[in-house]
MARPA-507179 format. One line per 10 residues: number of its first residue (from 0); their letters; for each residue x, y, z of C-alpha. Coordinates in Angstrom, 3 decimals. Layout:
! MARPA-507179
NUM) A) X Y Z ~ ...
***
This chain:
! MARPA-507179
0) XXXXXXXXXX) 0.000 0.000 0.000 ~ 1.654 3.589 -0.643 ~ 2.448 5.355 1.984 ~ 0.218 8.186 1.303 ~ -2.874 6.460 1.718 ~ -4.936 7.138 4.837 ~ -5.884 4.600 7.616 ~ -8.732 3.529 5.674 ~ -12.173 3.033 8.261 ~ -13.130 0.240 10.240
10) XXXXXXXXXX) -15.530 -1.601 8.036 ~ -16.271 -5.274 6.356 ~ -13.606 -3.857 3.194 ~ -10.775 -3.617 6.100 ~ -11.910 -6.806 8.103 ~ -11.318 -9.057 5.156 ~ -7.731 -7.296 4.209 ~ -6.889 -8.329 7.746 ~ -8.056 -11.605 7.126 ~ -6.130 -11.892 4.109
20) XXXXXXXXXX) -2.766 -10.449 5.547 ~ -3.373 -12.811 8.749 ~ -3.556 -15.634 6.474 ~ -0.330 -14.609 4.717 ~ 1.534 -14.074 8.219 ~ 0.416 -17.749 8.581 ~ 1.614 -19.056 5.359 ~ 4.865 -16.828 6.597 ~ 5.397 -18.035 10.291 ~ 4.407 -22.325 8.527
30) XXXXXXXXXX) 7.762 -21.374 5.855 ~ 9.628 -20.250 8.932 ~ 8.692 -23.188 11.502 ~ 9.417 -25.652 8.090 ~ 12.829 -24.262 7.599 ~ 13.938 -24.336 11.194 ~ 13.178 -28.120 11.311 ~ 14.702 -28.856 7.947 ~ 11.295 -30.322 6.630 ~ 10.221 -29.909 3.221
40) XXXXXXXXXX) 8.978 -25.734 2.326 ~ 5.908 -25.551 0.625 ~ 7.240 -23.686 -2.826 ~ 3.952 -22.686 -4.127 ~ 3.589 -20.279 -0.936 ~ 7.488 -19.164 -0.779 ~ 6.663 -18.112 -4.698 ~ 3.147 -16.350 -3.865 ~ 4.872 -14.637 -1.027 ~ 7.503 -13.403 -2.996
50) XXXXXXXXXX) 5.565 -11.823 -6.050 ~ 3.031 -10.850 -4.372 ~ 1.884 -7.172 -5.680 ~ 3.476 -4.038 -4.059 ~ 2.518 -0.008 -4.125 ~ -1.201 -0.793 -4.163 ~ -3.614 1.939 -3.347 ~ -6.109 0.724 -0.073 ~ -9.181 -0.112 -2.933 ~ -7.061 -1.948 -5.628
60) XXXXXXXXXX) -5.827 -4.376 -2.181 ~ -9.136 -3.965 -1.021 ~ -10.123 -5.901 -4.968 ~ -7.164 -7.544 -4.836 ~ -7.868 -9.760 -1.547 ~ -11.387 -10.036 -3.126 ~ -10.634 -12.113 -5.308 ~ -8.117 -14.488 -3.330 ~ -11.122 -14.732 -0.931 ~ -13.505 -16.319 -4.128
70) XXXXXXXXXX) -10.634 -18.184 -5.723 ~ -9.489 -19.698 -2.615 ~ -12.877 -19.566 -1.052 ~ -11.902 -18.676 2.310 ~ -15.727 -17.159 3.217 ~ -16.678 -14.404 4.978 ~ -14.287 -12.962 7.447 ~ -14.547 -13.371 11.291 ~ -12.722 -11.604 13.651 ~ -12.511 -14.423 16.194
80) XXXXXXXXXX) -10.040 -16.344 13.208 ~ -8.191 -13.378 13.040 ~ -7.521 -12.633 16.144 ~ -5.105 -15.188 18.377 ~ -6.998 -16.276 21.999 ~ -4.765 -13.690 23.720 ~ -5.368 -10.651 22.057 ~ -9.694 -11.892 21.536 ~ -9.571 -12.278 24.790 ~ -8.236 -8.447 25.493
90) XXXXXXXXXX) -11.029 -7.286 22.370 ~ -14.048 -8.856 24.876 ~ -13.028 -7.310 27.775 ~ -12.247 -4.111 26.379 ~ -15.685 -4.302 24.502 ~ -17.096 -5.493 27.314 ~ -15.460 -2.400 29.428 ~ -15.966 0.300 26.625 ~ -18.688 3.008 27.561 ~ -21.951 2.333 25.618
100) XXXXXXXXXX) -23.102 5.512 23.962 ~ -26.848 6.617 24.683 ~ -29.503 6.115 22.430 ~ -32.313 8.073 21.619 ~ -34.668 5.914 23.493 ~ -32.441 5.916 26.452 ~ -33.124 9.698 26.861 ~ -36.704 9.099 26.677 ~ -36.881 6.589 29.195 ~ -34.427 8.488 31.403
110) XXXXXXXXXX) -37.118 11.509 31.043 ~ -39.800 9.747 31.689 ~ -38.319 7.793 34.602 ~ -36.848 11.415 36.057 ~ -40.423 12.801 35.928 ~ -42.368 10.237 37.796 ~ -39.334 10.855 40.335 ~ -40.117 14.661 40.444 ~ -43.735 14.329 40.531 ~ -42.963 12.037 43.653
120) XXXXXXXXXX) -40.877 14.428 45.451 ~ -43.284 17.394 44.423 ~ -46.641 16.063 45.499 ~ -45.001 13.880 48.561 ~ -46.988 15.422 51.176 ~ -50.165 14.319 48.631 ~ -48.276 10.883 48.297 ~ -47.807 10.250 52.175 ~ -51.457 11.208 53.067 ~ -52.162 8.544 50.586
130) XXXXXXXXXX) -49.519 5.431 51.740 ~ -51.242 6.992 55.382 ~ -54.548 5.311 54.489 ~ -53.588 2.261 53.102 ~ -51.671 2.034 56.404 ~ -54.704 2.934 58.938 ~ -56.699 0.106 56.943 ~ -53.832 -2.159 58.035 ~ -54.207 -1.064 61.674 ~ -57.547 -2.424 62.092
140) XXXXXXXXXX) -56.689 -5.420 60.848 ~ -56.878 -8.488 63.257 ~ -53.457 -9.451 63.232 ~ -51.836 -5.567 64.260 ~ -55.113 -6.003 66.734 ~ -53.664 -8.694 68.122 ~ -49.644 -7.641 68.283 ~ -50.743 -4.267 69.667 ~ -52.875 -5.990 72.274 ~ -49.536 -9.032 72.668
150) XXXXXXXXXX) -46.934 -5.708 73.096 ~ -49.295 -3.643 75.586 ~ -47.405 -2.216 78.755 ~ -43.911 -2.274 77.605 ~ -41.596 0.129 79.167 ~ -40.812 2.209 76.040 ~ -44.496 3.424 76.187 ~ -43.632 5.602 79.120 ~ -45.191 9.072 78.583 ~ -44.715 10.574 82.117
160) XXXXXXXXXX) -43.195 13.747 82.584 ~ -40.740 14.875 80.341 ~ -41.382 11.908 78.032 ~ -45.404 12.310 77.420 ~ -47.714 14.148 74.781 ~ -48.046 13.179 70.683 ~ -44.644 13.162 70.156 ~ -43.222 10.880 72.817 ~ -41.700 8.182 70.525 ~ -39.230 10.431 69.637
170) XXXXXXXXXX) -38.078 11.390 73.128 ~ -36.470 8.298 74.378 ~ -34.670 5.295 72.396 ~ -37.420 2.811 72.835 ~ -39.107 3.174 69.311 ~ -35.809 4.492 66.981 ~ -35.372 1.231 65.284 ~ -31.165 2.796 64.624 ~ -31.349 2.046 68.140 ~ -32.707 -1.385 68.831
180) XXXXXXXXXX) -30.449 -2.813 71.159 ~ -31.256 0.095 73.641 ~ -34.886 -0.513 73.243 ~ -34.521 -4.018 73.613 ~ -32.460 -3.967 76.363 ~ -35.878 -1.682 77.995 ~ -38.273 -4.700 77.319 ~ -35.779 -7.308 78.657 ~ -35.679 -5.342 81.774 ~ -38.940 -4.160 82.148
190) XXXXXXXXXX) -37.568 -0.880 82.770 ~ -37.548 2.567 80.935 ~ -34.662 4.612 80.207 ~ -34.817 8.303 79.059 ~ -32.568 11.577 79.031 ~ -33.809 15.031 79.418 ~ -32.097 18.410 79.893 ~ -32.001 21.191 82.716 ~ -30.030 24.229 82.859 ~ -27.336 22.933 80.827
200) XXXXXXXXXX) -26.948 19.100 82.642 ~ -28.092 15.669 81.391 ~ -30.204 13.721 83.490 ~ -31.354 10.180 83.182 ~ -34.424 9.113 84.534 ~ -35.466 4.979 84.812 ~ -39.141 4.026 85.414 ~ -40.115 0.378 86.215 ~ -44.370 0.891 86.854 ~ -46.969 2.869 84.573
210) XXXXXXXXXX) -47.972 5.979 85.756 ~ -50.861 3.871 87.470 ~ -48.761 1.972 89.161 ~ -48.037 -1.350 87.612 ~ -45.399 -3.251 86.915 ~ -44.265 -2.733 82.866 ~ -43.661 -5.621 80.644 ~ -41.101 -7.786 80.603 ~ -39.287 -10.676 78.345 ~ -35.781 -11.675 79.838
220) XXXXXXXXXX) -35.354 -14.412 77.340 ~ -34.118 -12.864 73.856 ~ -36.370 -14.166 71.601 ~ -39.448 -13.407 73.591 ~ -38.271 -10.043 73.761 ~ -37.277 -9.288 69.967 ~ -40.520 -11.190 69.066 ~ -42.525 -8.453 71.474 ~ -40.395 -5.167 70.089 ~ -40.970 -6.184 66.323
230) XXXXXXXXXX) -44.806 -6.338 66.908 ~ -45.116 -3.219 68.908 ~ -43.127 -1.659 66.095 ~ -45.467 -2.976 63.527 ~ -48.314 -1.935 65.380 ~ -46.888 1.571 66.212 ~ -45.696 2.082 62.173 ~ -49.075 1.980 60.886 ~ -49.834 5.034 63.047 ~ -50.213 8.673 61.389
240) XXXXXXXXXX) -47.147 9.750 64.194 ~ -45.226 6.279 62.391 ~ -41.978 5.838 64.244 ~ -39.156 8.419 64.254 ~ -36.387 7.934 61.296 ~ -33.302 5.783 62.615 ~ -31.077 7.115 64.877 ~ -33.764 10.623 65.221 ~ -34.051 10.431 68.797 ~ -29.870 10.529 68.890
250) XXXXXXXXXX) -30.325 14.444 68.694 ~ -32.284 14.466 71.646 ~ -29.334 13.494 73.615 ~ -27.181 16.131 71.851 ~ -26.085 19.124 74.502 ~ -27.262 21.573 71.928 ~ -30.564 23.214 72.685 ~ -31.480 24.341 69.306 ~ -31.041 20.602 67.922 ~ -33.003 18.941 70.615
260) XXXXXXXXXX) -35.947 21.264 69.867 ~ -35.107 21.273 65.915 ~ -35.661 17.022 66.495 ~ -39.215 16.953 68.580 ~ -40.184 20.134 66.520 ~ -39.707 18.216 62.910 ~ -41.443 14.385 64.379 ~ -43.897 16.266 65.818 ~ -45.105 18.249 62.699 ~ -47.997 20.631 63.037
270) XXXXXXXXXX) -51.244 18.375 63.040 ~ -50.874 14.741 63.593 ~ -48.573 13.106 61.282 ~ -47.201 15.481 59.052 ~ -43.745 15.452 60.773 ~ -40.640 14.062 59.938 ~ -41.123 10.587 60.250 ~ -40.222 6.435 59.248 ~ -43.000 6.616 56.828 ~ -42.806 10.031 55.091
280) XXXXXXXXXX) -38.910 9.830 55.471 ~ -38.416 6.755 53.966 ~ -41.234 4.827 52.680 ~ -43.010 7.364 50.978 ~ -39.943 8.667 48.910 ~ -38.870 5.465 48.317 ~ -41.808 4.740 46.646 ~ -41.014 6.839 44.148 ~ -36.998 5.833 44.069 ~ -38.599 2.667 43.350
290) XXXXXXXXXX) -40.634 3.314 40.614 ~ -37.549 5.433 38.968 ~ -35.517 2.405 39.108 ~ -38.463 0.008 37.937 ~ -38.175 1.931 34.510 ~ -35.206 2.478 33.899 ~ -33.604 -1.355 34.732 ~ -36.698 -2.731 32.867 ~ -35.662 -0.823 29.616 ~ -32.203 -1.897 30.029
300) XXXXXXXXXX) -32.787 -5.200 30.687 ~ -35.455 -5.671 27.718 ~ -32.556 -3.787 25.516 ~ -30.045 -6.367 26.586 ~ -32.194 -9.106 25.952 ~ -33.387 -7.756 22.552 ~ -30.124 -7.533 21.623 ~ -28.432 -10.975 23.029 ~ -30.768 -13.354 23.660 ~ -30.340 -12.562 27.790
310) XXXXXXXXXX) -31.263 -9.683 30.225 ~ -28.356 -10.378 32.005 ~ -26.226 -6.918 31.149 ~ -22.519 -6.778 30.322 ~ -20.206 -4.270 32.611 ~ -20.466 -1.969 29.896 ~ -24.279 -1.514 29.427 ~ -24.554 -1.845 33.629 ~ -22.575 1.047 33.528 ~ -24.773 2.835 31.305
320) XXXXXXXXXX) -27.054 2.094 33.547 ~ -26.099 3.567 36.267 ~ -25.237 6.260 34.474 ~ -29.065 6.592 33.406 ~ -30.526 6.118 37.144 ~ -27.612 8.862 37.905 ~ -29.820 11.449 35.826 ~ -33.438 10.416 36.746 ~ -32.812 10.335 40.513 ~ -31.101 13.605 39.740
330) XXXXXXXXXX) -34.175 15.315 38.852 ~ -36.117 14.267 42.012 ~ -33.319 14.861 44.535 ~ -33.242 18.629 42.638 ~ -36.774 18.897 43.433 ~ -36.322 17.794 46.627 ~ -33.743 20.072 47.758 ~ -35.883 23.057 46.239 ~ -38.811 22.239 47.771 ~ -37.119 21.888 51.441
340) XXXXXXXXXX) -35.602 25.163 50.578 ~ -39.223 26.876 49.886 ~ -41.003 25.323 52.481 ~ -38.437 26.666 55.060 ~ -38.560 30.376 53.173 ~ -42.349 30.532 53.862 ~ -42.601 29.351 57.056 ~ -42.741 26.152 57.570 ~ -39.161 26.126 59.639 ~ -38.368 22.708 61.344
350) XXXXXXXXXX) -40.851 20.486 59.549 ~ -39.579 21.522 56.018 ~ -37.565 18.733 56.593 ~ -39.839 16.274 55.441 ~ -40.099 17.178 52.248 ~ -35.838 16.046 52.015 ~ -36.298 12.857 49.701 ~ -33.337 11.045 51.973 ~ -33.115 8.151 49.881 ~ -32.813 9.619 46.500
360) XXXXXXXXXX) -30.223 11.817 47.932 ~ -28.213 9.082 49.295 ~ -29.017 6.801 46.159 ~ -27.250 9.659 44.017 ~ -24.199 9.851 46.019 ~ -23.751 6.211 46.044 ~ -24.520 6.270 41.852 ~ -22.134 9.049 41.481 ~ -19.069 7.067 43.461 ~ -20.056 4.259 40.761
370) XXXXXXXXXX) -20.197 5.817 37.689 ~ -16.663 7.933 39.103 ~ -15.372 3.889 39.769 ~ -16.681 2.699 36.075 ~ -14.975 5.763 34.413 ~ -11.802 4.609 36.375 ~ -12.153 1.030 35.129 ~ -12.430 2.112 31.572 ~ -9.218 4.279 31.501 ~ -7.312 1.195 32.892
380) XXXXXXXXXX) -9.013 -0.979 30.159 ~ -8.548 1.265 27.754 ~ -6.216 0.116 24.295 ~ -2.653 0.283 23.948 ~ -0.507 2.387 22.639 ~ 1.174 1.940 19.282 ~ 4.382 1.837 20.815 ~ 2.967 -0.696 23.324 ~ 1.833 -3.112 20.204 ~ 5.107 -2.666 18.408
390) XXXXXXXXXX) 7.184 -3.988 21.352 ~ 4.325 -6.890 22.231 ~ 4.705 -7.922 18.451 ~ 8.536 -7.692 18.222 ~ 9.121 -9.404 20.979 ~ 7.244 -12.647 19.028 ~ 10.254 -12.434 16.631 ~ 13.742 -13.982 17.550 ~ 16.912 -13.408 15.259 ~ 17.570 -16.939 13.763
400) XXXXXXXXXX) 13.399 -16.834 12.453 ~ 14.070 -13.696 10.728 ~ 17.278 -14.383 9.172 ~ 15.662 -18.124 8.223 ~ 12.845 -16.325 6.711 ~ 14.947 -13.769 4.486 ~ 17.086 -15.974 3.149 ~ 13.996 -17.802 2.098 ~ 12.624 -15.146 0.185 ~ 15.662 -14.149 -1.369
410) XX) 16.190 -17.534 -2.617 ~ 12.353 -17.367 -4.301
***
């Protein structure tokens, strides 16, 4: 080929003039093997090989090789017989590494995934009222009947002073499930546990009777004990107040005044259950994080499948992905923050942290670390350099094959 001629594109044309040249290199590397172990040289090759046409321009090879391929009839070219197991095994993980570009479908589903994910965070408070009374319905139900009436009298029920009125589950450990060792620990004992502040110090105060006098609850054996703290739990999460978010109550033991009051003042909401709570914290929202990811993994797995005959995805289209959940759960958590932001503008201070969609926000972080971690993976798949293939393919070549294989050709 001349030397002017361009690197001519990737397409079927180029494919079969690699084929051809990796069957000459054959032909070339069989004459060099043969001559090494003094066994008979094929001459019909050593003479093809040496008048074989030189100076060609990329389309008269390109008919050339055309026309070996029919005479010979080699077939149509693969690039698995090309290729030697080494380097097709680097092409498959490469491909298999390589960023898949978006399609224009993928944009549409990512839009239409985004918006159910920003209608969620918009209308949550319209959302929660609505998970609220498929909840109640589950409250009169016999069997949270019956746990509520198996769980009665427990010790983390305590509303005496300090620890009483609407929002009381949020003023001790008993009913933060980030804390359920502490609160089991209460029901093993039979005996309440609580901290409250005055002028500055941190008091404890333990109760072992109801405020009419009896005896609380108690389970000393483990499993008795867990069993009785799930189903007053249950029967407490179905409630409009639900159950603080884990680890809430925490910042009632903080020293800071402003905190403490920020905590009870965002549970307790201002009517019954529009706080800052297990239900509109994290089930609500993640109703809609759910339905985001429904979409999107659906289309992706339905693309995969369409395409290879299985929905199982390849690290390069799971990257994509993520990539794609990165930018629908993007659009909600933006909503989110903005409507936290106008809520608290306009008045509604503590509580306006309800409308935070928590696990979108901490779904995008952990999306963003992975896409960061597939980018990272691609750069150290990426291809080598020339001068990396140059030295892997001289380094195939030893001294007595290359004199062998000159003298051959000089003798044709």
């Amino acid at each position: 080929m001349s030397t002017d001629d361009r690197t001519p594109p990737v397409d079927a044309d180029f494919l079969g003039n690699l084929d051809a040249l990796t069957r000459d290199l054959d032909d070339i590397e069989a004459l060099a093997a043969a001559a090494l172990s003094d066994e008979p040289i094929d001459q019909a090759t050593t003479q093809r090989l040496a008048h074989a046409p030189t100076g060609l321009r990329y389309d008269e090879l390109t008919a050339h090789n055309q026309r070996r391929r029919e005479v010979e009839a080699w077939g149509e070219p693969e690039i698995a017989d090309i290729l030697d197991p080494v380097a097709l095994a680097q092409l498959e993980a490469w491909r298999a590494a390589a960023r898949h570009p978006w399609e224009g479908g993928d944009f549409v589903v990512v839009g239409a995934a985004g918006l159910i994910g920003a209608l969620a965070a918009l209308y949550d408070t319209r959302v929660d009222a609505t998970v609220l009374k498929g909840l109640s319905s589950l409250k009169n139900s016999d069997l949270l009947r019956r746990w509520e009436k198996d769980s009665a009298r427990l010790p983390i029920d305590y509303t005496g002073p300090k620890f009483g009125g609407p929002a009381h589950r949020v003023r001790s450990a008993g009913h933060d499930i980030g804390r359920f060792f502490t609160a089991l620990n209460q029901v093993r004992t039979g005996t309440f546990e609580g901290t409250w502040w005055d002028d500055g110090q941190r008091l404890v105060t333990r109760v072992t009777t109801t405020r009419s006098g009896l005896p609380f609850a108690q389970a000393p054996e483990l499993h008795h004990a867990i069993a009785l703290l799930m189903k007053h739990w249950a029967a407490d999460f179905v409630t409009p107040m639900s159950l603080p978010l884990p680890g809430w109550t925490l910042l009632g033991d903080m020293p800071i005044r402003d905190l403490r009051k920020f905590a009870d003042a965002a549970y307790a909401g201002t009517n019954t259950g529009d706080g800052l709570n297990l239900r509109s914290g994290l089930l609500t929202p993640g109703l809609g994080m759910l339905a985001t990811e429904l979409v999107i993994r659906t289309h992706t797995h339905l693309t995969a499948y369409n395409s290879t005959g299985t929905p199982r995805l390849e690290p390069s289209a799971a990257a994509k992905r993520t990539e794609m959940l990165l930018a629908a759960h993007t659009a909600a958590g933006a909503i989110s923050l903005s409507k936290t932001a106008a809520a608290a503008i306009t008045g509604e201070t503590a509580i306006a942290a309800r409308h935070l969609n928590v696990p979108v926000l901490l779904r995008v972080g952990t999306l963003a670390l992975q896409v960061r971690s597939d980018t990272t993976t691609r750069a150290q798949a990426g291809t080598p350099s020339w001068t990396q293939l140059l030295t892997d393919e001289a380094t195939t070549w030893t001294l007595p094959e290359a004199i062998t294989l000159a003298d051959l050709l000089t003798d044709a």
